[in-house]
N, C-alpha and C positions, 0 to 999 in steps of 0.2 A: 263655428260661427252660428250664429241665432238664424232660425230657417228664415229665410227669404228677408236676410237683414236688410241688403242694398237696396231690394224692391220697397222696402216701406217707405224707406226716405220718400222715394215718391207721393207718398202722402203730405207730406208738409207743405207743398203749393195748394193744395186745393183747402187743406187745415186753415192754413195761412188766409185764403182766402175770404174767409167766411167773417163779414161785420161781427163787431159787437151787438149792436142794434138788432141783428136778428134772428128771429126765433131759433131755437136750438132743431137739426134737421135730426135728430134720435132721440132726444130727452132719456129718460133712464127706460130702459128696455126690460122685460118680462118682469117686474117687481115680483108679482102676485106670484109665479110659479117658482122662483126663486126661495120666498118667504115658506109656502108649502113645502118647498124642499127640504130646506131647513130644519120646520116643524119633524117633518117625517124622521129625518137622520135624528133628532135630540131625544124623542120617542124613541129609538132602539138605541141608543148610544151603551158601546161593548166594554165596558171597565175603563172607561173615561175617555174612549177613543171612538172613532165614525167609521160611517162602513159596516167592512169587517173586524174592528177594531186593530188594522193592522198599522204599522207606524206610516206607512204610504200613505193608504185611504185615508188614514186622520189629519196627515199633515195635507195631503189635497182637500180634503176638506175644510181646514183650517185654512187656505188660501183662498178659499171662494167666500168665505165668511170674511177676511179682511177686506177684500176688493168689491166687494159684494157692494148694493146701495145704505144696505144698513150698517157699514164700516165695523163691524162686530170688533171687540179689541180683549185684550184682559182683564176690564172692567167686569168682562160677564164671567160669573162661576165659573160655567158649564164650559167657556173656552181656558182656563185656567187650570182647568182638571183638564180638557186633551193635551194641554201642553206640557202637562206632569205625566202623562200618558207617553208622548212623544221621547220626553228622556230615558224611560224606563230600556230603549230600545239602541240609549246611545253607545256607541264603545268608546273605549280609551283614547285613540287618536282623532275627538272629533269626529267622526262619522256615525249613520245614522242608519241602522235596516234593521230588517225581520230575520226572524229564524235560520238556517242555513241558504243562504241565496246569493247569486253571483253577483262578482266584483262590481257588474254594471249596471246591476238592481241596485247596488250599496252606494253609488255614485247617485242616480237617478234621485233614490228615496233622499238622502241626505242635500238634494238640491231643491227636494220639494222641502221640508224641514227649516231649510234657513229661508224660502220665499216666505214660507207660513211664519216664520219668526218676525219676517221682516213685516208682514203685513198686518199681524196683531198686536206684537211688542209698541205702541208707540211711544213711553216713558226709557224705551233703550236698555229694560232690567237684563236682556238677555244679551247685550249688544258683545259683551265678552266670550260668551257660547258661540256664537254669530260666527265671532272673528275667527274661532278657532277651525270653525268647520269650513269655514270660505277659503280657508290656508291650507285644508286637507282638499278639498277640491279644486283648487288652484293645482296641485300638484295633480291629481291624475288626466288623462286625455278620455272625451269621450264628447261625444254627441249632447248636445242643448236638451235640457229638459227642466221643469218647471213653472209655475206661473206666467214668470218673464215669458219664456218664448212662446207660453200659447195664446198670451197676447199679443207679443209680435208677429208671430203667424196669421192671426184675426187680420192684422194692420197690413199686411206683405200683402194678401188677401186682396182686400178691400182697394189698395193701391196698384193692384194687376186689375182690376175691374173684376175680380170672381166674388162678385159679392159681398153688401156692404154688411157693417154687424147684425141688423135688424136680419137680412136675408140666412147668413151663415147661422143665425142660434136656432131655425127651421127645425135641423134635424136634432139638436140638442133637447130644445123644446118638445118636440113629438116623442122622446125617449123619457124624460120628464113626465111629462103626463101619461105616459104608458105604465111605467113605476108606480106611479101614484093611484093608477085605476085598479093595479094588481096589490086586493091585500098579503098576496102571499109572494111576491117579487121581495129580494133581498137589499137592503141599505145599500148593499156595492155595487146596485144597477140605477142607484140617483149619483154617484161620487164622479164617475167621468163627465157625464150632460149636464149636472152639474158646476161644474168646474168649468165648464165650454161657454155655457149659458154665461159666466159671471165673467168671463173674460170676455164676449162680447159688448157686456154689461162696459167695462172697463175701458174696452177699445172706444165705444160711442161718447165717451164723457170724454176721451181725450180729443175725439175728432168733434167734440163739440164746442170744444174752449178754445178760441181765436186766441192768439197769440199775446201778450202782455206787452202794451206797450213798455219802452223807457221812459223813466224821466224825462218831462221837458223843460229841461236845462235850457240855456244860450247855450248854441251853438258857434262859435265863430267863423272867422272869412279866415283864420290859419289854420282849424280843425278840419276844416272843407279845404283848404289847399292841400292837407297832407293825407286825406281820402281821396281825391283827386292824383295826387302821386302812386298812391299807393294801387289805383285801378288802373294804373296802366304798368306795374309791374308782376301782372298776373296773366293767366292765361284762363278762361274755361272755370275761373274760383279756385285755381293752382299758383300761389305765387311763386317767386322765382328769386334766387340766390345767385351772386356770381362768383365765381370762382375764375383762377389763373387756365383749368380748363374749358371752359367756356358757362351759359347761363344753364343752370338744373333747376326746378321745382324740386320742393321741401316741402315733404309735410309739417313738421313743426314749424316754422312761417307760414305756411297755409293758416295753421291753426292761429297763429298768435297777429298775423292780419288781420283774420275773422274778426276774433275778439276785438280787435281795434275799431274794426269797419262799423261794428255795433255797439260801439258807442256814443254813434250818432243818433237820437231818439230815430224812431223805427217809421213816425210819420213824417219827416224831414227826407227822408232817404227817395233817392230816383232809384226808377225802376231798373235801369244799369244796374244801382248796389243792390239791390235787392235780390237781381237776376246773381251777381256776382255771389254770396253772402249764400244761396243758395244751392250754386253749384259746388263750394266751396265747403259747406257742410256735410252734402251728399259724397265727395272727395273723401271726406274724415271718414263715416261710416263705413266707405264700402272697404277702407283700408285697416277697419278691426280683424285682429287675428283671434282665434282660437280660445285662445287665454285670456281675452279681452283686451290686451294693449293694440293700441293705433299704430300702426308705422313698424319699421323694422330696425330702425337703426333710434339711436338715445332712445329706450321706450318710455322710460318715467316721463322724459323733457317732454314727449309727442304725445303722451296719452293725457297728460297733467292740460299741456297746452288745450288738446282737442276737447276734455271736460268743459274747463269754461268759456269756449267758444259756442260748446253744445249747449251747456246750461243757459249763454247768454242769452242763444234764442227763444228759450220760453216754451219751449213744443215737447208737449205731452208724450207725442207719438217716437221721440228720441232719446225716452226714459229706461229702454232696455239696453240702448248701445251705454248709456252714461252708467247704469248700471253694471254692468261686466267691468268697466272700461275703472270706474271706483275697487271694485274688487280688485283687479289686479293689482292696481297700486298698493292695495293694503295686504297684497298676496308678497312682492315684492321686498317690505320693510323689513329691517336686518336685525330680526327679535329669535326668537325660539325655535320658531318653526326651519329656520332656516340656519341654526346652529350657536346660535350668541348667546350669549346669559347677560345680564346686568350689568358686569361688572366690565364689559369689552368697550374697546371704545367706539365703536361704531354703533353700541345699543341704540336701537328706537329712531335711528339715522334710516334717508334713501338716496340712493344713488344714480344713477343715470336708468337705470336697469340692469337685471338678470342679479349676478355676484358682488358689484360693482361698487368700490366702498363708497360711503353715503359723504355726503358735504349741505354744509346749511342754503347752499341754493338750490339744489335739487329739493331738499326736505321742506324749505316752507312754501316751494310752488307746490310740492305734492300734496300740503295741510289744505292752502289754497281750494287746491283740484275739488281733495274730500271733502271741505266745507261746503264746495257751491255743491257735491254730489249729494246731499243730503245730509251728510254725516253729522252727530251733534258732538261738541266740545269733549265730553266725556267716555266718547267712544277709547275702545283702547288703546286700537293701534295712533289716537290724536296723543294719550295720555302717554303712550311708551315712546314718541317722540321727545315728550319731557326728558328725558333724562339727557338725549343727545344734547337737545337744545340747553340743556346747565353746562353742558361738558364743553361748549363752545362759546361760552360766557366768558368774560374776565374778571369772575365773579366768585371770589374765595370761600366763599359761604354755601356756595352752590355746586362750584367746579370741584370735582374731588379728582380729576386726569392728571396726573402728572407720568411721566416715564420716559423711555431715551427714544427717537425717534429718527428719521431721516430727513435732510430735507431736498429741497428740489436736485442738489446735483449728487445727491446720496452721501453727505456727509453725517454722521451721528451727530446727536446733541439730546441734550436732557430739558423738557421742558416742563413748564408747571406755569400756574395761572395768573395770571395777573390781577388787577383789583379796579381796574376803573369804570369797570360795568357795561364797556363794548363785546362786539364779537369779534373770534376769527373767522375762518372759513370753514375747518372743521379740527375736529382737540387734536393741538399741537400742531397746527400747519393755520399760516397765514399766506394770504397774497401781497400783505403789505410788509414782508418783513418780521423781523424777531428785535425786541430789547435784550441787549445782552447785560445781565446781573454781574455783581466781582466776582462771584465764583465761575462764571462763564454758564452756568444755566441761563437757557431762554425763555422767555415771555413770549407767545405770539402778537405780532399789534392787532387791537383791534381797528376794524376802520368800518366806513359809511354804510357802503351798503351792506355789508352784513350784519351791520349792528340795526340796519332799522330792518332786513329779513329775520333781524330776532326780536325786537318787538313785533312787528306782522305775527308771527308763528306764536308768540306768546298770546298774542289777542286774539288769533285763531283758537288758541287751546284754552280759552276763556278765565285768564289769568287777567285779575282785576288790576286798575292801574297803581293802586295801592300797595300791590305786592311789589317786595325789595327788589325781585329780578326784576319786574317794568320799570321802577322807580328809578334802577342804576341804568337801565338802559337810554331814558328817557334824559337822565344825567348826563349820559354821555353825548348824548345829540344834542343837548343845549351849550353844552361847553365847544364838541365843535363843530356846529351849526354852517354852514359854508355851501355854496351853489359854485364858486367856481372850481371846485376838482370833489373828487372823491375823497373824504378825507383821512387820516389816520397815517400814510406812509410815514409820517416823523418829516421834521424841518430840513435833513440831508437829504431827502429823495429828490429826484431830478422830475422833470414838468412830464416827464412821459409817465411815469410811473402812477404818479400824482392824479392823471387824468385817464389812468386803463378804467374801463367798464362807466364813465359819467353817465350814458344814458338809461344805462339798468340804474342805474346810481336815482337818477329822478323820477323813474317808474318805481321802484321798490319803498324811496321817501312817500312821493304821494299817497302810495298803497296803505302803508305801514300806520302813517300819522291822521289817514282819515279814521283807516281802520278803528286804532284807538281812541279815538273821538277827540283829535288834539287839534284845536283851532287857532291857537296861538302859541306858540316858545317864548320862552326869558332864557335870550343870551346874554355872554359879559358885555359887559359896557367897557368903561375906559380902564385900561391898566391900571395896577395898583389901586382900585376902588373897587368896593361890592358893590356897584351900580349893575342892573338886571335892564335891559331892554328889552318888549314884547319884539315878537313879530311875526307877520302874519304869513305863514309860511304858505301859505298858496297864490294871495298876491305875489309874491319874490319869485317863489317856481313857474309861474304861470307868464311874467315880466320877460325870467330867465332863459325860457325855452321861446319865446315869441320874434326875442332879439336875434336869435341862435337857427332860426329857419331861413334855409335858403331861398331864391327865388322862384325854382320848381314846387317849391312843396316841402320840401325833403329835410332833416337832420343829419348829420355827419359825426363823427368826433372825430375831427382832423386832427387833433394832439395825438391820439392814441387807439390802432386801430383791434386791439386784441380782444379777443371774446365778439369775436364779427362784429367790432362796432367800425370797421372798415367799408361796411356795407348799408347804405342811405336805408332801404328799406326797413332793418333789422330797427338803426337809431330813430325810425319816423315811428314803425310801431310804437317803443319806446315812448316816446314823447306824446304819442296819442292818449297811451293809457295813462299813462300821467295828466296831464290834462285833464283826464274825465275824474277828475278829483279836484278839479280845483275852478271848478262853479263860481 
């Protein structure tokens, strides 16, 4: 875990604190000696590398020049020749070191490598290198090290009161200018004070940037009723699940409250939510493990959740946890590194965590996660998703899964794809049921919400509307278009069936259809006629969910309690985030 991870949290009340309106309390720290630094390493630079030209010192150097004030990137030569420098040094599996040196120097060097990638690559050329090396350190165990944590360290720091950036770059600075005064001191006695200097540099810009407001949207008296629900189902910014054994706190509800709570613009909120919202993030952090996942039990569901609870709040100083917390997720996907090839049907799929086979809700909250973590569309592990995501289509063109499979009660059967441009859950398994063919091969059905987790994931992975996979999906939602159940089970399924999962059912639509910029539908009109009717699907959802709150605050699905929609809190999240879509 990142040195004194818990302790930084602490910093985000007093981050938090500081107006817009005034003056910045660091502005950019040591420019001038940083700039000199610079100067000095590019003068002795050793076969296109800093330092000693060794693959460490250059990739540490190469992180202080991304983080740096001058944001140095690939743009410049001179960092385009160390990063040619840097491969010279890679081996076969993704990993990155020098000459004969131990397994924990090879971990170390290769996690400075992919910081310095991350911090000068901004166009993503490397973003495939990246992924591969993140997946080789994802596997091994070893102690923090890197950019990331000697800026968390600055932050842990500064939020134990042992001195703020300006104080701690002291001794960095005096090591600096000691280098600089000795013309015979060597390039590798600027790369450590160096690198210390610029993550100071780093830490102050982050404790300098007040928090980003939200949108100010309307808020309503039923959005404020079911925040109001929701704060008195918690404890300390721990909310709370009930079970036949009595009430537990959950981290994944912590997380996915959060996210709701802050959907309320940020100036709107009492200091209650705010105190709540805050304990409640410092919950997430301090419960990172090792590997970077949140929580110990679903890790995709809890780390996925706690990203955009974290992202939501806009704080700089919580950009190492979100960090790790994206890597694992992309450490986790069920591609090469973890035994799959292409042609499997789990490719490019995530699952709950660890082994666990992947399913299309797990996989577009994790697109989700990576999106709001930074990640851009063309990253790989967004792009080797693709392939799950065709495979879970009803979409002949796309889907190439067919084979014999099992289903819930372990009977065999052979399936293969259907054609009308929904999804199932994942290839060859529905929750709604199967079409059975004359020859007795099955069809999964597709139904609602998965089919609009597969437009979301499609317009996550920046697949234009144009394309025949959004086009058939977007087909499919207009044909069957419906707020009162879930749909897809087919005309013989019974009202239970019909109505499992409704209120993910209207978080996932809102999600999906703002996502891709869709402000109106053309459903059928009257039978027997091509009559097209708009409709404004977030007036209808916004109607639908307003009529459906109870008089605490709260949501239910009383038809159907499976997938925890048994539980008020679980269906009010739900509907919150819904809502915050439909302005």
């Amino acid at each position: 875990m990142l040195t004194g991870l818990v302790a930084l949290v602490l910093a985000l009340a007093s981050a938090a604190a500081a107006s817009q309106t005034e003056p910045k309390r660091f502005g950019t720290i040591h420019k001038d000696q940083v700039d000199l630094a610079v100067a000095r390493l590019r003068q002795r630079i050793v076969d296109g590398g800093f330092g000693d030209g060794s693959c460490r010192e250059t990739a540490m150097v190469l992180c202080a020049l991304g983080h740096s004030h001058r944001f140095y990137s690939l743009q410049e030569p001179w960092v385009r020749a160390a990063v040619r420098r840097l491969f010279s040094f890679r081996d076969k599996d993704g990993a990155f070191a020098d000459a004969a040196v131990g397994a924990g120097d090879r971990i170390a060097t290769t996690r400075w490598v992919v910081d310095a990638l991350r911090a000068v690559d901004l166009d993503g050329d490397y973003a495939s290198d990246v992924g591969t090396s993140e997946r080789w350190l994802a596997r091994q165990s070893a102690a923090e090290d890197g950019m990331e944590a000697v800026v968390a360290e600055v932050l842990a720091r500064h939020a134990r009161g042992d001195g703020d950036p300006i104080t701690q770059a002291r001794s960095a600075s005096e090591a600096v200018n000691a280098a600089l005064a000795d013309p015979d001191a060597s390039s590798s006695a600027l790369v450590v004070p160096l690198v210390q200097l610029v993550a100071c540099q780093s830490a102050a810009r982050g404790l300098d940037r007040a928090p980003q407001e939200s949108p100010q949207g309307d808020w309503s008296e039923a959005q404020q009723k079911a925040v109001d629900f929701l704060m008195q189902q918690q404890a300390d910014g721990s909310f709370f699940v009930t079970t036949k054994q009595g009430r537990f706190p959950d981290l994944g509800i912590t997380a996915l409250a959060l996210a709701a709570l802050q959907t309320k613009p940020q100036a709107q909120r009492s200091q209650a939510e705010k105190q709540v919202i805050e304990q409640g993030l410092k919950a997430l952090c301090a419960a990172q493990q090792g590997d970077g996942s949140i929580g110990e039990r679903n890790a995709n569901y809890t780390t996925c959740a706690s990203i955009l609870a974290l992202t939501m709040s806009h704080r700089d100083a919580l950009a190492p946890v979100i960090g790790k917390a994206r890597d694992y997720v992309i450490a986790i996907q069920n591609v090469e590194s973890h035994g799959y090839a292409r042609g499997d049907r789990d490719y490019g799929s995530i699952g709950y965590g660890g082994s666990q086979r992947g399913d299309l809700s797990n996989t577009q909250f994790a697109l989700e996660a990576l999106r709001a973590a930074g990640l851009q569309a063309d990253h790989e592990a967004i792009q080797k998703a693709l392939v799950f995501l065709q495979r879970t289509q009803n979409l002949r063109t796309v889907n190439d899964f067919k084979g014999v499979v099992k289903d819930d009660d372990g009977t065999r059967m052979t399936v293969v794809a259907g054609d009308d441009g929904g999804s199932a859950y994942y290839p060859g398994n529905s929750a709604a049921g199967y079409v059975t063919l004359p020859d007795g091969t099955k069809i999964p059905r597709s139904y609602g919400s998965m089919t609009y987790a597969l437009l979301k994931s499609y317009t996550m992975a920046g697949i234009p509307p144009t394309d025949p996979r959004v086009a058939a999906a977007v087909r499919w939602i207009e044909l069957n278009w419906t707020l009162a159940e879930n749909p897809g089970a087919g005309e013989d399924a019974d009202e239970k069936l019909r109505h499992q999962g409704l209120f993910y059912y209207y978080m996932v639509l809102a999600q999906a259809l703002d996502a891709a910029g869709i402000t109106s539908l053309r459903v059928p009109g009257k039978a027997g006629t091509d009559e097209a009717l708009p409709v404004d699907w977030k007036k209808e959802l916004s109607a639908t969910l307003l009529a459906a709150q109870r008089a605490d605050g709260s949501w239910l699905n009383e038809r159907n309690g499976r997938w925890w929609e048994d539980q008020p809190v679980i269906c009010t999240i739900y509907a919150l985030l819904a809502l915050a879509h439909t302005p």
